[in-house]
Residue frames relative to the residue before (quaternion, step in Angstrom):
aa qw qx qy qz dx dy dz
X 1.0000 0.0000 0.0000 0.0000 0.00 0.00 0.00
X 0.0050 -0.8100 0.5693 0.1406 3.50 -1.20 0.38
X 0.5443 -0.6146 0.3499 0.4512 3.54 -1.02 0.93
X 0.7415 -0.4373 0.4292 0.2735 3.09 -1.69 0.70
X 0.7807 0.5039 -0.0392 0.3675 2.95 0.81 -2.45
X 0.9191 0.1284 0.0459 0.3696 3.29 1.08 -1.70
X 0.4667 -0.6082 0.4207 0.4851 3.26 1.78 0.36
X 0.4880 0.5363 -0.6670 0.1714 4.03 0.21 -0.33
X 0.2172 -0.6146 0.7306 0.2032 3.98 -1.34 0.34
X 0.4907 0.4934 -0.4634 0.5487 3.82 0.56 0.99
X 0.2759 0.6670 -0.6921 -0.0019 3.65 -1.33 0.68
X 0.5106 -0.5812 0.6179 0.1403 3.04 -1.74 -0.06
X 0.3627 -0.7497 0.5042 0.2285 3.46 -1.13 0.62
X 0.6394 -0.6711 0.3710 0.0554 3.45 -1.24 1.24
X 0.2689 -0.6405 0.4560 0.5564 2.69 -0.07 -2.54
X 0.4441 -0.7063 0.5282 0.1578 3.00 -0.91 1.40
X 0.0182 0.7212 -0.6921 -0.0255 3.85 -0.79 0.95
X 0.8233 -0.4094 0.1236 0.3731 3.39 -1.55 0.54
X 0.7369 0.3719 -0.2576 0.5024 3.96 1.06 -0.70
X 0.8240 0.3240 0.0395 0.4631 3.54 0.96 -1.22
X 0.1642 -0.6550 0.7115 0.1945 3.62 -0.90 0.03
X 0.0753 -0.5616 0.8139 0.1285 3.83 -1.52 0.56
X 0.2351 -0.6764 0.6973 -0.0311 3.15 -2.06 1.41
X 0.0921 -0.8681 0.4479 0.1934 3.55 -0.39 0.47
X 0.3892 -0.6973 0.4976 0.3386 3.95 -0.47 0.35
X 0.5863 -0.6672 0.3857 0.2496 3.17 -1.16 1.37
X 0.6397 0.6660 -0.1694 0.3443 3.30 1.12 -1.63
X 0.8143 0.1565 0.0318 0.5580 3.54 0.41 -1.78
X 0.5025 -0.6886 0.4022 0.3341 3.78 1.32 0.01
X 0.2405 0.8083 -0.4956 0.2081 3.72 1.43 -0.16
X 0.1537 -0.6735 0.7015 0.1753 3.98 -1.25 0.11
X 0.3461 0.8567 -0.3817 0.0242 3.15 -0.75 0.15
X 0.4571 -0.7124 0.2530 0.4685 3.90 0.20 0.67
X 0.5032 -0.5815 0.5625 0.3037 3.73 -1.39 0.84
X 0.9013 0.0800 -0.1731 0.3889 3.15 -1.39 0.93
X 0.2061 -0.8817 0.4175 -0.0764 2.98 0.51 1.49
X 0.7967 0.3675 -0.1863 0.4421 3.21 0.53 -1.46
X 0.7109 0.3713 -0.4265 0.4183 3.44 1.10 -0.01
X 0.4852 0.5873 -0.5254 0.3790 3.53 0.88 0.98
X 0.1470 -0.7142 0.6536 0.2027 3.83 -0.87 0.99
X 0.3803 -0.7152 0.5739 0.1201 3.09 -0.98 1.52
X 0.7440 0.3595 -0.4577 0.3282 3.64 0.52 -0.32
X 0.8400 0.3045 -0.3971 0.2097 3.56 0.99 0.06
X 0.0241 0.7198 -0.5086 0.4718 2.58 1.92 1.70
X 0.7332 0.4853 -0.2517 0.4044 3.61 0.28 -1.73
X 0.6700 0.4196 -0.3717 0.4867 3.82 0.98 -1.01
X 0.4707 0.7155 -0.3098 0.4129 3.90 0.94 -0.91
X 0.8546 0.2568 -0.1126 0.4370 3.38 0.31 -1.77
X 0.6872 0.2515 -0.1956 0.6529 3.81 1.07 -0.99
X 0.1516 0.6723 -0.7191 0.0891 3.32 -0.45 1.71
X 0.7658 -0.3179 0.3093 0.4657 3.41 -1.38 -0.82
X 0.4900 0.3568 -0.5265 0.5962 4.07 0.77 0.07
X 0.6374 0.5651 -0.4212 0.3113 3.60 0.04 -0.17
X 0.6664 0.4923 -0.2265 0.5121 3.22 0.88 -0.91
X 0.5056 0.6176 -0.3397 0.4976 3.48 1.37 -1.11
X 0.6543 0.6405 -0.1735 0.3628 3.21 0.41 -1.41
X 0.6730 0.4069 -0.0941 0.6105 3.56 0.61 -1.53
X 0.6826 0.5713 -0.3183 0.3262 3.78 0.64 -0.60
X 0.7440 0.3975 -0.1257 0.5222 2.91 1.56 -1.39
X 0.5596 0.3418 -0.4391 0.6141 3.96 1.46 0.13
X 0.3221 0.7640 -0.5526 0.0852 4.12 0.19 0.00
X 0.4228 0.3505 -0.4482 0.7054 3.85 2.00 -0.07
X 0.7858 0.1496 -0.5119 0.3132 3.48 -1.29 -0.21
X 0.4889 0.5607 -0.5483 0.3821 4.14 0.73 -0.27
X 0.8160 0.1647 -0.3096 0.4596 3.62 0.41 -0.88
X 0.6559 0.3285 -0.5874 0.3420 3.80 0.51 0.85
X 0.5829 0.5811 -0.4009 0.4022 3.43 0.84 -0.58
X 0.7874 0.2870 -0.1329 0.5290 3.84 0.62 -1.19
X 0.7632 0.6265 -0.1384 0.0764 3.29 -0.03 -1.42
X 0.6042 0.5355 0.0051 0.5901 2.32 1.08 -1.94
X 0.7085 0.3347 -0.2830 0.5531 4.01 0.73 -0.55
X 0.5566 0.3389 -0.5680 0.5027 3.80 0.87 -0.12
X 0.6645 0.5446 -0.4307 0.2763 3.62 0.02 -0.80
X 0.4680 0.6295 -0.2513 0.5670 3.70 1.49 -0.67
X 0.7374 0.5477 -0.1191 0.3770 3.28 0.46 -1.09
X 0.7272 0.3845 -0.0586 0.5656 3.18 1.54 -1.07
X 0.6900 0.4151 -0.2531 0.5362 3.40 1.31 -0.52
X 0.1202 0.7505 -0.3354 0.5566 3.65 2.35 0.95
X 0.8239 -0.1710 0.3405 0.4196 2.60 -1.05 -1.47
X 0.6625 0.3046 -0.4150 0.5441 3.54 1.03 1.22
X 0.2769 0.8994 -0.3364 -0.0356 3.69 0.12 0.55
X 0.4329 0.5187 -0.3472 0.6504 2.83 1.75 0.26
X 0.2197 -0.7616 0.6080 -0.0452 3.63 -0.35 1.51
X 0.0979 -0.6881 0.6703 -0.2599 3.23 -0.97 2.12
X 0.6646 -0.3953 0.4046 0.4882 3.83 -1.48 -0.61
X 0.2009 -0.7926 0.5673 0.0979 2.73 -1.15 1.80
X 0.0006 -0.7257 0.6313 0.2734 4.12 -0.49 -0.43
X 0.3643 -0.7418 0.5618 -0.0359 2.84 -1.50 1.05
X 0.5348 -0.7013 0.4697 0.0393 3.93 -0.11 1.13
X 0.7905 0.0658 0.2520 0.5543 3.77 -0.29 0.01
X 0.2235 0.7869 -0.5752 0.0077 4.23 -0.23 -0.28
X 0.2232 -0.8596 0.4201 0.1867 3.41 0.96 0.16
X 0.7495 -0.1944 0.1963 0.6016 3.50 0.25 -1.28
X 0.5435 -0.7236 0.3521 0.2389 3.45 1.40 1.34
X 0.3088 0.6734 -0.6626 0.1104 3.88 0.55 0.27
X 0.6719 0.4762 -0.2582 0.5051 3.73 1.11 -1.03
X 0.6207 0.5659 -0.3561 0.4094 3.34 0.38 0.09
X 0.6772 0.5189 -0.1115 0.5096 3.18 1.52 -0.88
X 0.5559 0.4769 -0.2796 0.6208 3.35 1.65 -1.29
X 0.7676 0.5002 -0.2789 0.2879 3.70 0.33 -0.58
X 0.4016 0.6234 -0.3182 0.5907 3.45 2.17 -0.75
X 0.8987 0.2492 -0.2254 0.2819 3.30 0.23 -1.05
X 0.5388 0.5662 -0.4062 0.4735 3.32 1.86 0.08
X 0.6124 -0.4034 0.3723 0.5689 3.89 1.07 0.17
X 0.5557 0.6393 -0.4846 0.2182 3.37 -0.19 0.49
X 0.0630 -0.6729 0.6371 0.3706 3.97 0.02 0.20
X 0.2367 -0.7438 0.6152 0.1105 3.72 -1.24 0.81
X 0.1422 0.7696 -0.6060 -0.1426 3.08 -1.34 0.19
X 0.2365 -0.8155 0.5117 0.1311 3.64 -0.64 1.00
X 0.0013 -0.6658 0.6850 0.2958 3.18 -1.73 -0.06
X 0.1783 -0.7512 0.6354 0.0095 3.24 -1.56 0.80
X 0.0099 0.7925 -0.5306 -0.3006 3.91 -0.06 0.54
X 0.6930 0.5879 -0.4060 0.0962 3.62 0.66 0.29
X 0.5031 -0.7275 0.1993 0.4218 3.40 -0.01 1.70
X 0.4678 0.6848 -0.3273 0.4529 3.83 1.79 -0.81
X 0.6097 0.6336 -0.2588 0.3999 3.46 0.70 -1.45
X 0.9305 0.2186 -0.0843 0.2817 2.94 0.30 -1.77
X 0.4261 0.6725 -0.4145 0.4409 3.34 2.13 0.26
X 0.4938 0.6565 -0.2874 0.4926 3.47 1.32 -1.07
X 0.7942 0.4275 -0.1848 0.3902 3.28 0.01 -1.42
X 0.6889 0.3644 -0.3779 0.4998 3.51 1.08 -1.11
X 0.5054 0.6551 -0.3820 0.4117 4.18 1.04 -0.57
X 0.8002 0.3935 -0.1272 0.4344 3.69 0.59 -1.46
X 0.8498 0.2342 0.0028 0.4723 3.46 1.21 -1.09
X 0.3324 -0.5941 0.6796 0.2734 3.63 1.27 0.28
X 0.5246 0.5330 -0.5823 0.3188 3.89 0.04 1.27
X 0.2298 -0.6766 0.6441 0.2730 3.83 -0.79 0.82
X 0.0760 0.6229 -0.7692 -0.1206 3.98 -1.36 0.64
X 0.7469 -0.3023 0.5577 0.1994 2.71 -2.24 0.91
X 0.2627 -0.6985 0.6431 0.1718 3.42 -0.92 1.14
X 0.0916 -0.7874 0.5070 0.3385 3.50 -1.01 -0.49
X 0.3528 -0.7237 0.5203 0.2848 3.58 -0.42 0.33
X 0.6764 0.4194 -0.1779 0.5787 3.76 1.18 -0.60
X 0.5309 -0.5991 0.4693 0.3729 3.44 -1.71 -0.22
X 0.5416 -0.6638 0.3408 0.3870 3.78 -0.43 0.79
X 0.6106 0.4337 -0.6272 0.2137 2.97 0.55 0.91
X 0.4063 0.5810 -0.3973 0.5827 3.55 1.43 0.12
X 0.2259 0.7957 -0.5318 0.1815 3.80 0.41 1.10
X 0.4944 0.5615 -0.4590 0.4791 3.60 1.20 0.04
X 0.4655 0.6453 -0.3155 0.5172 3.78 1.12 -0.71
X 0.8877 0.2361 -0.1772 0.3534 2.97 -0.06 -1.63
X 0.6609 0.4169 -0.4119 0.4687 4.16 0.97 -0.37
X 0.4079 0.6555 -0.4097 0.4859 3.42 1.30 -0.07
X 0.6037 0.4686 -0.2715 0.5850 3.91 0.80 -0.49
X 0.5503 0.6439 -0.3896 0.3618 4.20 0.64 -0.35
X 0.4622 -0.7093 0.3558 0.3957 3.62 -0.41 0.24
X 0.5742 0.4797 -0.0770 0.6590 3.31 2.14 -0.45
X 0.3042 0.8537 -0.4225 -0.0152 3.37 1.10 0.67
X 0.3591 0.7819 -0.2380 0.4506 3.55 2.01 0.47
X 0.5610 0.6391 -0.4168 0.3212 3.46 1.43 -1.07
X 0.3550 -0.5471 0.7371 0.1772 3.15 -1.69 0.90
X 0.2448 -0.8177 0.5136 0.0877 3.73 -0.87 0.87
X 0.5685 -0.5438 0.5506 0.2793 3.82 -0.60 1.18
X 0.7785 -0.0021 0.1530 0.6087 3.72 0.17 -1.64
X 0.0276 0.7035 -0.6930 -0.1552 2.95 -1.98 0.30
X 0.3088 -0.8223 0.4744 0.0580 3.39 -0.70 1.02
X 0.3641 0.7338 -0.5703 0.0617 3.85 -0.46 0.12
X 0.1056 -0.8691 0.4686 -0.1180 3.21 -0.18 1.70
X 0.7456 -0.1570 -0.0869 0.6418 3.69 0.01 1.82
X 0.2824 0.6598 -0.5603 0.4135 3.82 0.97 1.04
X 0.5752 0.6075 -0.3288 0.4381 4.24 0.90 -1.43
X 0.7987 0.2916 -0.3621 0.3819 3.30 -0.07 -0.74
X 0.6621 0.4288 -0.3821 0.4815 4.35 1.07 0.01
X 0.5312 0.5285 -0.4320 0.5019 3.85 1.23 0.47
X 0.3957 -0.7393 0.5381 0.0853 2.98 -0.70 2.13
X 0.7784 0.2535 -0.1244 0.5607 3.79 1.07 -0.60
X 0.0042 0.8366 -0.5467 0.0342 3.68 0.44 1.11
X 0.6575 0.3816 -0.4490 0.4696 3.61 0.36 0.29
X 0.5621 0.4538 -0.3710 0.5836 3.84 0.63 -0.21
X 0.4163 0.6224 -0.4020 0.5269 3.81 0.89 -1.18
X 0.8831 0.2376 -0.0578 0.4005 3.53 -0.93 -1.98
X 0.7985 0.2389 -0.3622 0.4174 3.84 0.61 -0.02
X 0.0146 0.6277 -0.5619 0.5386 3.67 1.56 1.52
X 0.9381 0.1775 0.1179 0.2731 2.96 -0.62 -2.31
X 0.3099 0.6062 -0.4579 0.5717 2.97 1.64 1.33
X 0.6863 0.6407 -0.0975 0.3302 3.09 0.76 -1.22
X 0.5706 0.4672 -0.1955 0.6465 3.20 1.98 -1.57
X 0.6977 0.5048 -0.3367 0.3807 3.81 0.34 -0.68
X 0.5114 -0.6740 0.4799 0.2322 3.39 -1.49 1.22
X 0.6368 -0.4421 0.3514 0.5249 3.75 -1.23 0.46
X 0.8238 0.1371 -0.3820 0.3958 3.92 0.21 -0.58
X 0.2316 0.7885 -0.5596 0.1074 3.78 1.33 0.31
X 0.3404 -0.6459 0.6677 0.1456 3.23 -2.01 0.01
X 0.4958 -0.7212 0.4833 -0.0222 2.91 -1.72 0.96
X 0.2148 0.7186 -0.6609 -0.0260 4.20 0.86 0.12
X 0.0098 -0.7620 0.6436 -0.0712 3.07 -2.15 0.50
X 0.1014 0.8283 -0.5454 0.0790 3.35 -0.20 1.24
X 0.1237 -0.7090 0.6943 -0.0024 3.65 -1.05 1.31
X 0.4872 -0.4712 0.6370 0.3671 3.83 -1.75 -0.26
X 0.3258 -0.7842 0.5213 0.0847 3.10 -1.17 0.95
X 0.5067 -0.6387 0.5428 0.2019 3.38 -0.67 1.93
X 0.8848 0.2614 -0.1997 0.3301 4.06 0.45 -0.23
X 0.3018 0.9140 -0.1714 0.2100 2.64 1.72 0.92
X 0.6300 -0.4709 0.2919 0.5442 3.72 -0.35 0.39
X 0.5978 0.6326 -0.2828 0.4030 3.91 0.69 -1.40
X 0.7102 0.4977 -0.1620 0.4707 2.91 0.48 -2.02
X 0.6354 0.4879 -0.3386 0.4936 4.11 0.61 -0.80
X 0.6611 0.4043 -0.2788 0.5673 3.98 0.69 -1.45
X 0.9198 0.1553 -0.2034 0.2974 3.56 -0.14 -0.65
X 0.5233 -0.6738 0.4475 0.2683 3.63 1.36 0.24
X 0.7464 -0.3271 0.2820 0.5062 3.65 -1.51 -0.59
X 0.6121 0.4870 -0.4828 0.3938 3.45 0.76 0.42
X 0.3246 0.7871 -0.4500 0.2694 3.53 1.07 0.02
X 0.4571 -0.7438 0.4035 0.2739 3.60 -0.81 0.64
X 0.3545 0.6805 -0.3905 0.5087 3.48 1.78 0.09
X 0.6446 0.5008 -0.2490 0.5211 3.57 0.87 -1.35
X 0.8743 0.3072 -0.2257 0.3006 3.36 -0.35 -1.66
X 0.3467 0.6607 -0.5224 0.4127 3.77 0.73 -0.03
X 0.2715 -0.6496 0.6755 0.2189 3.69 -0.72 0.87
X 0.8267 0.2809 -0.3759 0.3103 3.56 -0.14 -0.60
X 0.4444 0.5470 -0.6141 0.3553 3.61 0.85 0.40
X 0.1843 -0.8676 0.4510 0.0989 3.43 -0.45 0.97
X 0.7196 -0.0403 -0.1106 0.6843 3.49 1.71 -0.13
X 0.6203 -0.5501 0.5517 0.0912 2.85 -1.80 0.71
X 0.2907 0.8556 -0.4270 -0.0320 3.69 -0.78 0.49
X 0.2221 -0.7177 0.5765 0.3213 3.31 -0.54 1.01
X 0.8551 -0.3490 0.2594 0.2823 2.96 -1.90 -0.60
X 0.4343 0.7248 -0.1526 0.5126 2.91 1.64 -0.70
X 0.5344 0.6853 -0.1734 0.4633 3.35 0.97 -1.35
X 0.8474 0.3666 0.0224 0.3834 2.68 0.09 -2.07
X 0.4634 0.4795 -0.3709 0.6464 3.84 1.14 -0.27
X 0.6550 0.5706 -0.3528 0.3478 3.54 0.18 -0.84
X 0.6739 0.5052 -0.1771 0.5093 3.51 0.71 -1.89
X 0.6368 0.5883 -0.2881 0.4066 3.47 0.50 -1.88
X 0.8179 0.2947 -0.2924 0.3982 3.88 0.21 -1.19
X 0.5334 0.5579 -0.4443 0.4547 3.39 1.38 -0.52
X 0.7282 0.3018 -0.3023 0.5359 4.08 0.04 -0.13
X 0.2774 -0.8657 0.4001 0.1159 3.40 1.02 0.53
X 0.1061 -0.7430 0.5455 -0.3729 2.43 0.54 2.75
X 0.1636 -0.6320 0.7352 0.1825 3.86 -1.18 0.08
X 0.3264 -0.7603 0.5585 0.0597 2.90 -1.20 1.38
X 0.3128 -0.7492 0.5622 0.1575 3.67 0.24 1.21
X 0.6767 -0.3905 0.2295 0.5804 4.05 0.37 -1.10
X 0.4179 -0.6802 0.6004 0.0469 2.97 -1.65 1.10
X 0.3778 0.7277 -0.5600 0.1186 4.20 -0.97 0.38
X 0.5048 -0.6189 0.5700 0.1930 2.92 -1.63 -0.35
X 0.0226 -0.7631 0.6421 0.0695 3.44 -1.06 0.47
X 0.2079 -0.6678 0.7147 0.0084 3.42 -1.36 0.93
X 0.4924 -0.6291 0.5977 0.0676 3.77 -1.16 1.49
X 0.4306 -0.7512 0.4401 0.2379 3.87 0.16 1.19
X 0.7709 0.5378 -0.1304 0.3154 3.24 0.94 -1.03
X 0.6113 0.5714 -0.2425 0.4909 3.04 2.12 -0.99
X 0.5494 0.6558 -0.2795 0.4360 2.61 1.61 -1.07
X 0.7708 0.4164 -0.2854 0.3886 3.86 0.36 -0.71
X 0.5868 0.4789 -0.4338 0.4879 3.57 1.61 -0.01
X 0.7140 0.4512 -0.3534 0.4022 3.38 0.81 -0.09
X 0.4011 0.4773 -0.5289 0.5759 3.54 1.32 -0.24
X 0.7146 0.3535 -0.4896 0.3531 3.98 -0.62 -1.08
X 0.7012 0.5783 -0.3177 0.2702 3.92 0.83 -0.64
X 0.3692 0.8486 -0.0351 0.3773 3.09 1.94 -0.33
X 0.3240 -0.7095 0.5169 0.3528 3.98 0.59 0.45
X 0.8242 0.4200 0.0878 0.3696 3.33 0.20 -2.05
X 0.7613 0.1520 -0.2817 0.5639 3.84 0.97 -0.78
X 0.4811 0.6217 -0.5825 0.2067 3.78 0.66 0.65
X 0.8015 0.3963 -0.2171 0.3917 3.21 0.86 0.03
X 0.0468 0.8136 -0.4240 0.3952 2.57 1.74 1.77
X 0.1856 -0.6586 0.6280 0.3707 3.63 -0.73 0.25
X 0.7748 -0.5264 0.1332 0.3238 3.03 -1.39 -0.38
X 0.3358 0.7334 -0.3160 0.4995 2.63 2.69 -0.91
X 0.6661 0.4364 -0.3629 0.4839 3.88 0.30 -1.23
X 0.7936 0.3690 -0.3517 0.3322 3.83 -0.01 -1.12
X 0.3648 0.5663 -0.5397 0.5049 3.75 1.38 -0.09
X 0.6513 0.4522 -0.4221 0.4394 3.57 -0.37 -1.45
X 0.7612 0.4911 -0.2815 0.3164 3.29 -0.18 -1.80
X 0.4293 0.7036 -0.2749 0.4951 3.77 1.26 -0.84
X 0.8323 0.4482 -0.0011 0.3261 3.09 -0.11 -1.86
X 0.6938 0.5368 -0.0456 0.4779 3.32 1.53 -1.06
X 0.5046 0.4857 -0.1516 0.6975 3.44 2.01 -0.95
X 0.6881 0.4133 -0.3303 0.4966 3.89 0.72 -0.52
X 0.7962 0.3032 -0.2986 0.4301 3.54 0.91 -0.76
X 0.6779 0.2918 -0.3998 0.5436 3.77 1.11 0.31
X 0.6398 -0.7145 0.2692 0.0877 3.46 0.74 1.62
X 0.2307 0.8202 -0.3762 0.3640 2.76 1.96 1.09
X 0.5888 0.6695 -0.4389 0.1114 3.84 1.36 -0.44
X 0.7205 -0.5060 0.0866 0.4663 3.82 -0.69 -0.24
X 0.7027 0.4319 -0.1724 0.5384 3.18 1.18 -0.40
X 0.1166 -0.6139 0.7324 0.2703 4.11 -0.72 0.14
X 0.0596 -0.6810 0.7299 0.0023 3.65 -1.60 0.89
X 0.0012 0.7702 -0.6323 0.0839 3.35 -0.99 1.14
X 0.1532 -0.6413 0.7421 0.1208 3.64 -1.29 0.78
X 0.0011 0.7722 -0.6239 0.1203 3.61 -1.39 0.83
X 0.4089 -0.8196 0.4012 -0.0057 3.28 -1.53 0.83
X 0.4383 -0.5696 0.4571 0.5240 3.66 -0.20 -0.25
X 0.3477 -0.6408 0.6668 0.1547 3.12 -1.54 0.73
X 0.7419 -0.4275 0.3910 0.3376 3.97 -1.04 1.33
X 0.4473 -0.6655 0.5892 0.0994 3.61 -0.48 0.72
């Protein structure tokens, strides 16, 4: 195998769980599942985003738009405020897509699940882009748009990075789609994350079969300059609340007070330990 990220032809073993094995490169620290190419990601994608899924997503659709949304939309009304053509990456069950219609955006999404996008077109009066391929063949798939020319204001692909078997082809696609002053938002799980420390290879970051790689931050600077991306700002964010089920899960920080689990909080946020890494990003000068 060689790393995606860094060319090493050296890895390391992970942990092997009942469907998958995750290998990590010595060199750049990457995670990332063995035998890639013999994994078909789209009937992974039909597999994982079936119809309990949707169920699922239906019944959390308040904490999606406080827990997630509601902070991408923040995020975008940042360091994008002048609202233009957004495209959207992955739309699962389109709550952002919808928050974003109505925050001034003209949206467009793709979504290859056929579930996804019945849902979405049922709940939100939203057309998504089907796909006929796996997203990482996304030149294919915006190529299929009736506008397959648009320069995009924003792109968005929130927790989409870590199921793209080819992320550098992936990100210099959706370079390509993005105007000279466009943006870039990006959210992945974070390989150095609080979770990942409390719960180990049993973490739910890990056991997901279709997360196909892991990235820390590091990682992600890496990839980002290699598709010659400007990295506008880079962080982490930890969910207060997850955060306190995993302190009670903890040998040593359950018996934190609260004064201690602030600190502790605060301390995981500044050594970018939260669950997710979220980046916004630019073209880089031609």
């Amino acid at each position: 195998m060689t790393c995606k990220l860094c060319c090493s032809q050296d890895v390391l073993p992970f942990y092997s769980y009942n469907s998958f094995t995750l290998v990590q490169c010595p060199d750049c620290r990457l995670i990332y599942q063995e035998d890639m190419e013999k994994i078909n990601t789209l009937n992974m994608l039909y597999d994982t985003y079936n119809i309990h899924w949707i169920a699922m997503r239906d019944h959390a659709v308040r904490s999606t738009f406080g827990d997630h949304v509601a902070f991408q939309l923040l995020l975008l009304e940042t360091f994008s405020p002048k609202k233009g053509q957004l495209l959207e990456i992955g739309s699962g069950t389109g709550e952002f897509m919808y928050a974003a219609k109505q925050a001034g955006w003209s949206v467009t999404g793709i979504e290859p699940s056929p579930l996804s996008q019945a849902y979405v077109k049922s709940k939100y009066d939203i057309d998504l882009i089907p796909s006929i391929s796996n997203l990482t063949e996304n030149v294919s798939l915006i190529s299929q748009m009736e506008e397959g020319n648009t320069q995009y204001d924003v792109i968005v692909f929130w927790h989409v990075l870590e199921h793209i078997d080819e992320p550098l082809p992936f990100l210099s696609d959706m370079r390509s789609k993005l105007n000279r002053s466009g943006k870039m938002y990006v959210s992945v799980p974070n390989q150095h994350s609080f979770i990942n420390e409390v719960l180990g290879t049993s973490s739910p970051l890990y056991t997901e079969a279709d997360h196909l790689y892991h990235y820390s931050v590091a990682n992600l600077y890496s990839l980002f300059t290699q598709a010659d991306l400007h990295i506008d700002t880079i962080f982490t964010r930890q969910l207060p609340e997850a955060f306190y089920v995993l302190v009670d899960q903890h040998t040593e920080y359950q018996k934190y007070s609260f004064t201690e689990r602030m600190g502790l909080f605060a301390k995981v946020q500044a050594e970018q330990r939260g669950h997710e890494i979220c980046c916004v990003m630019s073209k880089k000068e031609d």
